[in-house]
Every structure is written in structure tokens, then in C-alpha cells.
N, C-alpha and C positions, 0 to 999 in steps of 0.2 A: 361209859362209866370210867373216871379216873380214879385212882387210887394209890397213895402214895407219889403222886405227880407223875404218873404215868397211865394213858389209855389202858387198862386193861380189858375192856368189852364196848364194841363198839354197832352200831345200828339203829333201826326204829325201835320205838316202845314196843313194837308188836312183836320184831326179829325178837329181843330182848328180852321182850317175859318169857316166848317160848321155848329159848334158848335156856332156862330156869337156873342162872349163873348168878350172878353177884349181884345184878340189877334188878333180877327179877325178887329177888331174897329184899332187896332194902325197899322198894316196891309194894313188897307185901306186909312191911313192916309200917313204912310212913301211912297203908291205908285201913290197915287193922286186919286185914285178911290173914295174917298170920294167927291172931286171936281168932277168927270165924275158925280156921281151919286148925286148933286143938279144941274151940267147943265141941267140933262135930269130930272129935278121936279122928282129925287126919293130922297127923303128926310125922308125917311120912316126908314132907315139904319144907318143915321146918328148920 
């Protein structure tokens, strides 16, 4: 994950989502998973 021109998280997809860092957060945004997870009141993620 770079950010600001700079690596700041680096690894697999896999390492990285469950790492639940800055990758995993944009991740969940690009695949809606952040919308499933306040329909069902988990907002603990977000």
C-alpha cells in the first residue's frame, strides 16, 4: 500500500486484510463490504 509516495503496508492480499490496516480498510471500501458490514450494525470495522 503506498501512500503519499511512500510504502506504508506491504505484503499479500491475504497478509494485508488480516493485518486490518489501511489496505484492508480501502479493500473494503472498493468491494462494498464496508456497506454489508453497517447493514448488519457491525460498525466496529469501519
Amino acid at each position: 500500500m503506498i501512500e503519499g509516495g511512500r510504502v506504508v503496508e506491504r505484503g499479500s492480499h491475504e497478509t494485508l486484510l488480516a493485518a486490518d490496516g489501511r489496505y484492508a480498510a480501502q479493500w473494503r471500501v472498493q468491494t462494498g463490504a464496508l456497506m454489508a458490514d453497517l447493514a448488519e450494525g457491525d460498525a466496529t470495522r469501519a
